[in-house]
BAVEX-180634 format. One record per residue (C-alpha): x, y, z; residue number from 1. Coordinates in Angstrom, 1 decimal. Layout:
% BAVEX-180634
<r><u>X</u><v>Y</v><w>Z</w><num>NUM</num></r>
...
//
This chain:
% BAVEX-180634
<r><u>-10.5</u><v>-6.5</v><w>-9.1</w><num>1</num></r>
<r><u>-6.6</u><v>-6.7</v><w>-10.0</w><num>2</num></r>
<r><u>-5.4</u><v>-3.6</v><w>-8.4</w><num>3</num></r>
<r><u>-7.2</u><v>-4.2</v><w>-5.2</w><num>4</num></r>
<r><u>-5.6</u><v>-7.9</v><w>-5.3</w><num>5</num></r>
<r><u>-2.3</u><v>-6.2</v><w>-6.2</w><num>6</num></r>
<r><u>-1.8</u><v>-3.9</v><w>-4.1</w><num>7</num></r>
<r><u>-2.7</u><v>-6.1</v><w>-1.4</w><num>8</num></r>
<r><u>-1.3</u><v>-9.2</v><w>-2.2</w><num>9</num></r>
<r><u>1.8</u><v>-6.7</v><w>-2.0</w><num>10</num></r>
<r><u>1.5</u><v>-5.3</v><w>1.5</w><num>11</num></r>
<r><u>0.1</u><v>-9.0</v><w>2.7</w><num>12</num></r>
<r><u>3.5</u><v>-10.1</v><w>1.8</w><num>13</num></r>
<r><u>5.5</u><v>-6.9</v><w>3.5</w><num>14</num></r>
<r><u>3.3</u><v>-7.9</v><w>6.5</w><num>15</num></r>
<r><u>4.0</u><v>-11.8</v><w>6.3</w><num>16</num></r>
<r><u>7.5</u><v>-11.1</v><w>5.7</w><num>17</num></r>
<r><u>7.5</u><v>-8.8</v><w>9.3</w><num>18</num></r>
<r><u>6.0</u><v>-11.3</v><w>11.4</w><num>19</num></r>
<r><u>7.8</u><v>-14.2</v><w>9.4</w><num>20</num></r>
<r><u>11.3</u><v>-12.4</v><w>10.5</w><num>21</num></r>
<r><u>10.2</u><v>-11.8</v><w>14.2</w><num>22</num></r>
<r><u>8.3</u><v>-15.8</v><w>14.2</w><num>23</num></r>
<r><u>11.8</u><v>-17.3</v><w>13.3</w><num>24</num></r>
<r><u>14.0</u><v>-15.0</v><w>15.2</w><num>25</num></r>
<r><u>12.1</u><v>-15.5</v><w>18.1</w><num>26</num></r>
<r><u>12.5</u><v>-19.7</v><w>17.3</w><num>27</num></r>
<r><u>15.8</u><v>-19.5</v><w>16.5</w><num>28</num></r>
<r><u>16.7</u><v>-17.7</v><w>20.4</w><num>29</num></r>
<r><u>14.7</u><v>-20.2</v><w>21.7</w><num>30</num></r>
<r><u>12.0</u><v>-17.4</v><w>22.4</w><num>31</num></r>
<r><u>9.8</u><v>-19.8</v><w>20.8</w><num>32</num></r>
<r><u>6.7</u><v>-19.6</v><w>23.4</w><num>33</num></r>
<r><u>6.3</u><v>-15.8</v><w>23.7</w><num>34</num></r>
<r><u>4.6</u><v>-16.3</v><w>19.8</w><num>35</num></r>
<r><u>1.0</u><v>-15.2</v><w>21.2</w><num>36</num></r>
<r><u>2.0</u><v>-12.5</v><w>22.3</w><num>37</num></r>
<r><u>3.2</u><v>-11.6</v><w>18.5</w><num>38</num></r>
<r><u>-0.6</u><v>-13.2</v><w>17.6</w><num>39</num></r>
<r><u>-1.9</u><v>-10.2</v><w>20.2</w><num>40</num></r>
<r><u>-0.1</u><v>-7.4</v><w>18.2</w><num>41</num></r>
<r><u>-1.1</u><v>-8.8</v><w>14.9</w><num>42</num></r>
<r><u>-4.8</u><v>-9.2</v><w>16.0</w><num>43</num></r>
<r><u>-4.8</u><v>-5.8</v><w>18.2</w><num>44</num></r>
<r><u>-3.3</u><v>-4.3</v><w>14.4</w><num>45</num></r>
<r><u>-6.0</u><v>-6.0</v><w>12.3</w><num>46</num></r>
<r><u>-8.8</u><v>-4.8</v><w>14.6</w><num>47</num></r>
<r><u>-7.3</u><v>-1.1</v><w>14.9</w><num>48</num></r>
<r><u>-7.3</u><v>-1.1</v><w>10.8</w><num>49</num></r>
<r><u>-10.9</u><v>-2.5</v><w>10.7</w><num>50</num></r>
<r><u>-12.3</u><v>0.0</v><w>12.8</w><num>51</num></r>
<r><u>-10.4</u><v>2.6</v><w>10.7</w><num>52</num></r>
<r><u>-11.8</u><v>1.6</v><w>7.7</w><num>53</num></r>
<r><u>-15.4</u><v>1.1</v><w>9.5</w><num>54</num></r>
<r><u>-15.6</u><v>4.3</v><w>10.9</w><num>55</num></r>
<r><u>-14.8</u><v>6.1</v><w>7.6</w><num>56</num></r>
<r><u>-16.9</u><v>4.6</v><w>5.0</w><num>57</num></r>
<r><u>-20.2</u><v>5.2</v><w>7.9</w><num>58</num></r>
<r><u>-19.1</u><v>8.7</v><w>8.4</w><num>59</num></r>
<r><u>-19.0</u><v>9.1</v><w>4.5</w><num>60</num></r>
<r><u>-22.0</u><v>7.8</v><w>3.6</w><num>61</num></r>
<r><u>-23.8</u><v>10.6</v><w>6.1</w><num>62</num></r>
<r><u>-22.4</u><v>13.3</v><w>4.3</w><num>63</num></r>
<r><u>-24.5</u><v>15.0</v><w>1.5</w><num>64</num></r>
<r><u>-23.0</u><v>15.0</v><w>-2.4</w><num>65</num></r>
<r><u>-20.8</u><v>17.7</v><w>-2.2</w><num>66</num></r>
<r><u>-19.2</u><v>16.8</v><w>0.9</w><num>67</num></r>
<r><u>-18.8</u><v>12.8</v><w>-0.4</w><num>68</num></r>
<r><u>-17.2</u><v>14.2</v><w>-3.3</w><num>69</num></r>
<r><u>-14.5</u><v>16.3</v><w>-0.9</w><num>70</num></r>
<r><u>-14.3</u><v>13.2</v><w>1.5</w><num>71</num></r>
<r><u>-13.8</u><v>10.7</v><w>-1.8</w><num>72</num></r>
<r><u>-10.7</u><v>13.9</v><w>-2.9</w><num>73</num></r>
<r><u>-8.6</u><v>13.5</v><w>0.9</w><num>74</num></r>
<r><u>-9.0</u><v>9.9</v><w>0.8</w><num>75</num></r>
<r><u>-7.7</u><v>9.7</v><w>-2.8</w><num>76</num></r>
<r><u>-4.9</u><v>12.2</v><w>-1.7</w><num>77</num></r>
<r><u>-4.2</u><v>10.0</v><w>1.6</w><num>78</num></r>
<r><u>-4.2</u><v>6.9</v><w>-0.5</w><num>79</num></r>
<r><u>-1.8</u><v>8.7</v><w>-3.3</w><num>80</num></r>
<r><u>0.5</u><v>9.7</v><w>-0.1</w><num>81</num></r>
<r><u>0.5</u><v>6.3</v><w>1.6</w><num>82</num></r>
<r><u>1.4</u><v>4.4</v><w>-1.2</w><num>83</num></r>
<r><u>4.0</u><v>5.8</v><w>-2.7</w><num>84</num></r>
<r><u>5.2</u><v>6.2</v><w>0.9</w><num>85</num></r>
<r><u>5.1</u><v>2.4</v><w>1.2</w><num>86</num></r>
<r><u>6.8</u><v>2.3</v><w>-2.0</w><num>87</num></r>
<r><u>9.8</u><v>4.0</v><w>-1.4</w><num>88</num></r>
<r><u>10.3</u><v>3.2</v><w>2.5</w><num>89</num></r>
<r><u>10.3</u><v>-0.5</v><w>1.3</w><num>90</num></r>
<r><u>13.0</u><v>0.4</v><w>-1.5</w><num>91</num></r>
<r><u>14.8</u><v>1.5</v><w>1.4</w><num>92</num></r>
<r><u>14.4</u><v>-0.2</v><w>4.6</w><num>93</num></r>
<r><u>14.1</u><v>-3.8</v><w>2.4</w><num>94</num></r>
<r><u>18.0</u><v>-4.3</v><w>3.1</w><num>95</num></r>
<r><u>18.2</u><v>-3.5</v><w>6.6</w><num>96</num></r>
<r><u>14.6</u><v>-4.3</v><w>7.9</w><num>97</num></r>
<r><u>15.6</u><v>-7.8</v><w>9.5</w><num>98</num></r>
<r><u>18.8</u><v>-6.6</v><w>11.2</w><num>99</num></r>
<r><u>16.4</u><v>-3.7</v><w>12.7</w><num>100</num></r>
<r><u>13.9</u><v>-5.9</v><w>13.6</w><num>101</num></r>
<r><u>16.3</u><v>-8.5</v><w>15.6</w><num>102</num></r>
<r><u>17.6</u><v>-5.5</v><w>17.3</w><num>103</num></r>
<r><u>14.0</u><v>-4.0</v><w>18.4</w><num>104</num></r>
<r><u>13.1</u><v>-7.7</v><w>19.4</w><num>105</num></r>
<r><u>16.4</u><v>-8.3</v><w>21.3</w><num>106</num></r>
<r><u>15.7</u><v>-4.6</v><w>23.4</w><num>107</num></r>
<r><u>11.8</u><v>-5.9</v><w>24.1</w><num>108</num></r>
<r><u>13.9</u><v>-8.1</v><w>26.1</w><num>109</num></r>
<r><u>16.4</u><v>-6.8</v><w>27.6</w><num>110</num></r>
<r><u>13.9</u><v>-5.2</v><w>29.7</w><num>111</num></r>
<r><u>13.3</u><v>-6.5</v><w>33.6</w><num>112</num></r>
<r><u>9.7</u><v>-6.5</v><w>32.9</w><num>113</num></r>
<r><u>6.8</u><v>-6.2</v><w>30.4</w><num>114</num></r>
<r><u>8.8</u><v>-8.1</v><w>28.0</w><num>115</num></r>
<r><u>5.3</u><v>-9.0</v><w>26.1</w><num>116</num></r>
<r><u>4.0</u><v>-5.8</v><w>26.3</w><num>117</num></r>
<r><u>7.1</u><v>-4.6</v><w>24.6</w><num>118</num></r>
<r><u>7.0</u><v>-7.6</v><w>22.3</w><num>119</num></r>
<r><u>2.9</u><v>-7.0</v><w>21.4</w><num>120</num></r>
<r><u>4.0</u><v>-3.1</v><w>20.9</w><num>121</num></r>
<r><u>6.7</u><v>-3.6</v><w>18.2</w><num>122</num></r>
<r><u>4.6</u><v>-6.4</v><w>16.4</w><num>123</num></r>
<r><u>1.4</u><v>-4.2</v><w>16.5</w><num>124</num></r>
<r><u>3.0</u><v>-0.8</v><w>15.0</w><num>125</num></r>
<r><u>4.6</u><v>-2.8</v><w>12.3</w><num>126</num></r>
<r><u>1.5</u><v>-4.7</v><w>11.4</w><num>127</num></r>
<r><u>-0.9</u><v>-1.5</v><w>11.7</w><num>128</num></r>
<r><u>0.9</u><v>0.0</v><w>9.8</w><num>129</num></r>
<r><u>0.2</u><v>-1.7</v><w>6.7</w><num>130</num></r>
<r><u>-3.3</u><v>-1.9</v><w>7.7</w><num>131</num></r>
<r><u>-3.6</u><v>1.2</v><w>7.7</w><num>132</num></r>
<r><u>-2.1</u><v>2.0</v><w>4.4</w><num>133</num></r>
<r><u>-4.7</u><v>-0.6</v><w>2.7</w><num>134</num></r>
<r><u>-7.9</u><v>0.9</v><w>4.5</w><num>135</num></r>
<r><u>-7.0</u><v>4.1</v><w>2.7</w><num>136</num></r>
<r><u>-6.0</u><v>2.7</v><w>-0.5</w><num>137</num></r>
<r><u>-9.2</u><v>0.7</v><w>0.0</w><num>138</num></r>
<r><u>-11.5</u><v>2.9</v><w>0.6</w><num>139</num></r>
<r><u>-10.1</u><v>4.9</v><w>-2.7</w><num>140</num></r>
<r><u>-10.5</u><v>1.9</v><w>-4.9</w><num>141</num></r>
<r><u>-14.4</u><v>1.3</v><w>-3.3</w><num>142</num></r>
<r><u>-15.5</u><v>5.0</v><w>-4.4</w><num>143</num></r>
<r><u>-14.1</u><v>4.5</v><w>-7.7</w><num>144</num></r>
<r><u>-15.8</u><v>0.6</v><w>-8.4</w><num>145</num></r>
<r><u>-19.0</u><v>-0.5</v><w>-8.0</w><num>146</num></r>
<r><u>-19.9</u><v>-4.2</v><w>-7.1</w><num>147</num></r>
<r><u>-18.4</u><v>-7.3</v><w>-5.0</w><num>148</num></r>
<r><u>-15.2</u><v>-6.8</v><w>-7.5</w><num>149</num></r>
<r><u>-12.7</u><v>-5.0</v><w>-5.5</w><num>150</num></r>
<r><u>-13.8</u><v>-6.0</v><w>-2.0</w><num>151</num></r>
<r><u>-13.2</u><v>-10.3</v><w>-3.5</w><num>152</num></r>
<r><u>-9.8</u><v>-9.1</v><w>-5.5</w><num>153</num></r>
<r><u>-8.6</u><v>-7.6</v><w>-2.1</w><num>154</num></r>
<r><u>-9.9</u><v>-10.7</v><w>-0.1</w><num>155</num></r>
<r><u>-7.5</u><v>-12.8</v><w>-2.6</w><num>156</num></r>
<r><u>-5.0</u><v>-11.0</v><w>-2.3</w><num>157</num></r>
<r><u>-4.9</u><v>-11.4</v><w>1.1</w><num>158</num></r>
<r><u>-5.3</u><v>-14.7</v><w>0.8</w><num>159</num></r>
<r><u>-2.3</u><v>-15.1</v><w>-1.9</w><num>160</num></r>
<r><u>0.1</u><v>-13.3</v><w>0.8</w><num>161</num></r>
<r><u>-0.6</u><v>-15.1</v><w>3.6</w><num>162</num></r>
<r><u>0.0</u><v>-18.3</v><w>1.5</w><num>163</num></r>
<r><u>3.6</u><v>-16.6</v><w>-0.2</w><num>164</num></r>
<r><u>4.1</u><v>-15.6</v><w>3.9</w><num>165</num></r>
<r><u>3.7</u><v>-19.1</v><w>5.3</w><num>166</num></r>
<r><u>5.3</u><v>-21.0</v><w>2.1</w><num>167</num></r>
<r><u>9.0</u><v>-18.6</v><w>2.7</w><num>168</num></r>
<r><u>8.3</u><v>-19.3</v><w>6.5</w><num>169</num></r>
<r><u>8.8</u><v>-23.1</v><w>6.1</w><num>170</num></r>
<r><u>11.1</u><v>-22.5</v><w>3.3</w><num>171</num></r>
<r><u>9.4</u><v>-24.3</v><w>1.0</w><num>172</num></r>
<r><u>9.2</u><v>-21.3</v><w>-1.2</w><num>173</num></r>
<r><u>12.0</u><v>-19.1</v><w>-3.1</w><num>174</num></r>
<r><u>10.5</u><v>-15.5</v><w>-4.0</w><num>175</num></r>
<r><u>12.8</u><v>-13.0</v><w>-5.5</w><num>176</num></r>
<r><u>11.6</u><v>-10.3</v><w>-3.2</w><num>177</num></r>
<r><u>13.9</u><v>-7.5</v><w>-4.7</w><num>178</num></r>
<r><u>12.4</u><v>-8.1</v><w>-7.6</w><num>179</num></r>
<r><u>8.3</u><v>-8.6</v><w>-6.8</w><num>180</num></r>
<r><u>8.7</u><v>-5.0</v><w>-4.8</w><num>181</num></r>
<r><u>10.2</u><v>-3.6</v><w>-7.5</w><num>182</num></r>
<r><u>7.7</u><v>-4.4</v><w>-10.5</w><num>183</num></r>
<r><u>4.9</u><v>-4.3</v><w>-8.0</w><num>184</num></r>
<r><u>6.4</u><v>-1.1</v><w>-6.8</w><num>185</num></r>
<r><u>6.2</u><v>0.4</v><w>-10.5</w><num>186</num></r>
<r><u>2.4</u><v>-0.8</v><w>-10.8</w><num>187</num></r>
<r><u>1.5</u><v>1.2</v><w>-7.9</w><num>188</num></r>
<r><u>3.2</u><v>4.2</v><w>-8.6</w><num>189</num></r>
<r><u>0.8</u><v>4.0</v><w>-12.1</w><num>190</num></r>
<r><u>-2.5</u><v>3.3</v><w>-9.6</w><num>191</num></r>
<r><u>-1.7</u><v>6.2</v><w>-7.4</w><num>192</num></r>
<r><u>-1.2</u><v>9.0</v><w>-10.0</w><num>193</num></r>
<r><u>-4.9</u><v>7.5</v><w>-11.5</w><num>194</num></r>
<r><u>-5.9</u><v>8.1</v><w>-7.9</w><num>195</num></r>
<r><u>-4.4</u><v>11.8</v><w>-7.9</w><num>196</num></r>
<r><u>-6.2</u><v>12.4</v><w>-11.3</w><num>197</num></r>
<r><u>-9.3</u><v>11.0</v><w>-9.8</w><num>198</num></r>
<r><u>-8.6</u><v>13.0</v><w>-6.7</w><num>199</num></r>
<r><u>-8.7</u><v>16.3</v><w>-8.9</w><num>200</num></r>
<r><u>-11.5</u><v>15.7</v><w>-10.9</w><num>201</num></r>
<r><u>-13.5</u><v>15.2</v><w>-7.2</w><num>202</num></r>
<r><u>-12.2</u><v>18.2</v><w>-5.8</w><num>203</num></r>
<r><u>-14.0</u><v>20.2</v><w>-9.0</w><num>204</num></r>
<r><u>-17.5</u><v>18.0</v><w>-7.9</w><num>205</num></r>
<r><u>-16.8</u><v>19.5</v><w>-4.7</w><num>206</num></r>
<r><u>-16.1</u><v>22.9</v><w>-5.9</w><num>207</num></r>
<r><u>-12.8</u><v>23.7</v><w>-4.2</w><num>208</num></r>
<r><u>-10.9</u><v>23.2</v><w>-7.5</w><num>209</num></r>
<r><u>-12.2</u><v>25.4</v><w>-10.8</w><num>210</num></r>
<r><u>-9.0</u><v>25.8</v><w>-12.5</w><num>211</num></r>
<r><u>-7.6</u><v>24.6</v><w>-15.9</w><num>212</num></r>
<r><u>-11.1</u><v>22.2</v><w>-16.4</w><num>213</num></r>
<r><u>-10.7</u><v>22.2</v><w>-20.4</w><num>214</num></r>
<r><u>-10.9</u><v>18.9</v><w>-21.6</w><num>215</num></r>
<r><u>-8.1</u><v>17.9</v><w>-23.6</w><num>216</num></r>
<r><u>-9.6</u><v>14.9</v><w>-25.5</w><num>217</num></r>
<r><u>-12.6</u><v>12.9</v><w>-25.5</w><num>218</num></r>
<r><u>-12.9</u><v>9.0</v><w>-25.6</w><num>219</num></r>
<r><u>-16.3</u><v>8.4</v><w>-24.4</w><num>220</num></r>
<r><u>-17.4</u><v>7.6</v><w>-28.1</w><num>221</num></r>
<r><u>-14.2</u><v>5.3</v><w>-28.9</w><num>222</num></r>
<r><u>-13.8</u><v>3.7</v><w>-24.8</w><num>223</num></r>
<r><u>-16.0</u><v>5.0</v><w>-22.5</w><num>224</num></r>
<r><u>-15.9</u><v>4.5</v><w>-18.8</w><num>225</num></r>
<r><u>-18.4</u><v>1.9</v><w>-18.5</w><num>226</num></r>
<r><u>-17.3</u><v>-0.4</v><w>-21.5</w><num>227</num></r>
<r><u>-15.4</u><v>-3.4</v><w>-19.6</w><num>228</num></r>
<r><u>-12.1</u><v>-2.0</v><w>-21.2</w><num>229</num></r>
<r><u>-12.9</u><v>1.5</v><w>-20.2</w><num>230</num></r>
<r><u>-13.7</u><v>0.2</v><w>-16.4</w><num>231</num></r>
<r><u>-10.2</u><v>-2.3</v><w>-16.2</w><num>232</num></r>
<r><u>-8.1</u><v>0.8</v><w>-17.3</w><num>233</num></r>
<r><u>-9.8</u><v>3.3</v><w>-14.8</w><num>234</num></r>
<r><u>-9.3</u><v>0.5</v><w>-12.0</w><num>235</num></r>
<r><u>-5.9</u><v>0.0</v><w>-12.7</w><num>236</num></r>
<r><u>-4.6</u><v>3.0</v><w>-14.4</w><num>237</num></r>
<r><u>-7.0</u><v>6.0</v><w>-13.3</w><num>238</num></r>
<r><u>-8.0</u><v>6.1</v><w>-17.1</w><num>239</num></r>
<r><u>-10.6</u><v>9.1</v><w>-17.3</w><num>240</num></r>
<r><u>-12.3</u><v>9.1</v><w>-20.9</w><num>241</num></r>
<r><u>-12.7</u><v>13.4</v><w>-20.9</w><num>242</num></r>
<r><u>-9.8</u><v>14.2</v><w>-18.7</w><num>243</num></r>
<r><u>-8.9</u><v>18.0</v><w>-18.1</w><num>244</num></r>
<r><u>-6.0</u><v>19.6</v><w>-18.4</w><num>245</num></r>
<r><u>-5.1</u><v>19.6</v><w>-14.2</w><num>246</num></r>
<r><u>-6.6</u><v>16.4</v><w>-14.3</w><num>247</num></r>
<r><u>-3.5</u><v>15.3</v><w>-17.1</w><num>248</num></r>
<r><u>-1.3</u><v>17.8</v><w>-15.6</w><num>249</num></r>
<r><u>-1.7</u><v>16.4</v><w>-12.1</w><num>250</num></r>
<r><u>-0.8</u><v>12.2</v><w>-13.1</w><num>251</num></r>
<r><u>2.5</u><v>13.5</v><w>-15.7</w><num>252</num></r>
<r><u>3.6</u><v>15.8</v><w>-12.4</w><num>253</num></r>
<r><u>3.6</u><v>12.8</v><w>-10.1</w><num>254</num></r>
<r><u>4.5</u><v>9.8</v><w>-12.1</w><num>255</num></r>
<r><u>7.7</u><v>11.1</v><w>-13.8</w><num>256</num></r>
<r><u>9.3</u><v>12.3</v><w>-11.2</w><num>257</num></r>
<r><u>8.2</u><v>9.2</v><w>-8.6</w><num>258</num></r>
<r><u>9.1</u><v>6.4</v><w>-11.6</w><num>259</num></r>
<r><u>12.7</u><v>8.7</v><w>-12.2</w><num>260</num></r>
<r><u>13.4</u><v>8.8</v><w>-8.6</w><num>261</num></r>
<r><u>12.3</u><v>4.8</v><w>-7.9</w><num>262</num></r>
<r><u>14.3</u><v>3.9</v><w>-10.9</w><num>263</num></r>
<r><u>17.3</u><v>5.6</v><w>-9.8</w><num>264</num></r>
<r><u>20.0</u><v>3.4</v><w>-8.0</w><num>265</num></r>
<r><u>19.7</u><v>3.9</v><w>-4.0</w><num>266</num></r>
<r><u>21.9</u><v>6.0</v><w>-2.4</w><num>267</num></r>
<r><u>25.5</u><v>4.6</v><w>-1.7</w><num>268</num></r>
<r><u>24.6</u><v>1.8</v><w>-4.4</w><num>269</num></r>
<r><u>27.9</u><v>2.5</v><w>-6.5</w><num>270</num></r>
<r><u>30.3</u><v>2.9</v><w>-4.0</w><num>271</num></r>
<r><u>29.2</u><v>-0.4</v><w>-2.0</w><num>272</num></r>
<r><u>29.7</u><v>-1.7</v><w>-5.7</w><num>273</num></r>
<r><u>33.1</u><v>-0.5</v><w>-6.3</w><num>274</num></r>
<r><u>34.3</u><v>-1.4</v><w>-2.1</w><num>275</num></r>
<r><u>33.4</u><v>-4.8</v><w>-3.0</w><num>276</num></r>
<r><u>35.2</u><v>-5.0</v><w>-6.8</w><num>277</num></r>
<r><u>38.1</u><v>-3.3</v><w>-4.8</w><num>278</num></r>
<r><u>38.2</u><v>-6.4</v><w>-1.8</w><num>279</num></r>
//
């Protein structure tokens, strides 16, 4: 239930914080009644993401047990992919994202005609997507859990965002932003390499994947899967009480060098430092 609210109490906010920049840009240029149209994109997103989502876990559950378990690996890989892609673009883009989107807003405009189509447009790939990044992180977390647990802890989270969104809308509330995407970003870098683990231990169900399957240790005496500690670890972690050696080898091959590289100071980080020491 945590790392479904996490991880989407995290991309609630990256959403809120979109549509919160466009909302007040468009106030502020006294754009102020062209907002349905930015509730069109945002719906038009949301619907998109939920059809996604729909039309995957139906198609999944016709397939028979070998092909769920290949299905469960390339969603788990997708997943693995989209979030550390989110990860690191938001490490990125978080310092320029309003300036860019004032400037996409302000060329919606400039246009003679279909200004709200541009508008809906710009709103609705922005919003889409982070729905699509949590249908496929969802969907991972759903074939690894069993029960109402991580469907409610992503309904929270939701919930929880669109509360953070609205309170630093108003400005009745101060979030250090930098900070939140960075620990949150180092959670989900830990959740995706369980995910890749995961990934390769379905790949061997499916048997596409035969290599290197010696297991290295075995917990299922001392914290076994199904023991409430053994169950929190593998939601949050991908903790796997017999692992093999690709399934140890795959999570140390992604998490060191995704935590060195996150870690790292951004590109261009000194010198900005030492131009404004210098001024």
């Amino acid at each position: 239930m945590l790392v479904p609210f996490l991880i989407m109490l995290r991309e609630g906010v990256e959403a809120a914080l979109i549509v919160g920049i466009i909302a007040s840009y468009l106030r502020q240029t006294g754009r102020g009644a062209w907002m349905p149209v930015v509730w069109i994109g945002i719906l038009l997103a949301l619907a998109l993401s939920l059809a996604v989502g729909a039309a995957l876990q139906f198609a999944s559950a016709e397939f028979p047990q070998k092909a769920q378990e290949l299905f469960e690996a390339v969603i788990g890989l997708i997943a693995v992919c989209v979030l550390t892609s989110m990860v690191f673009w938001m490490r990125k883009a978080a310092r320029s994202i309003k300036a860019e989107l004032h400037h996409s807003i302000d060329a919606a405009f400039e246009t003679s005609t279909n200004k709200g189509l541009g508008l809906i447009l710009m709103v609705f790939f922005a919003v889409a997507r982070e729905g699509l990044e949590s249908v496929f992180f969802l969907l991972a977390a759903l074939q690894q859990s069993d029960g109402l647990a991580a469907p409610l802890g992503a309904l929270l989270g939701v919930l929880a965002a669109i509360a953070i969104g609205y309170g630093i809308y108003i400005g009745g509330l101060k979030l250090d932003l930098r900070r939140f995407f960075r620990w949150t970003g180092i959670f989900i870098l830990f959740v995706a390499a369980g995910i890749l683990a995961n990934s390769v231990g379905a790949l061997h169900e499916a048997g596409l994947w035969n290599h290197l399957q010696t297991v290295v240790f075995d917990m299922s005496n001392i914290l076994p899967l199904d023991s409430p500690l053994g169950a929190l670890l593998s939601g949050m972690f991908g903790y796997i009480d017999t692992p093999t050696i690709s399934e140890i080898l795959a999570y140390v091959a992604f998490i060191v060098p995704a935590l060195f590289l996150f870690l790292s100071p951004p590109a261009g980080a000194p010198s900005a430092a030492r131009a404004r020491q210098g001024s």
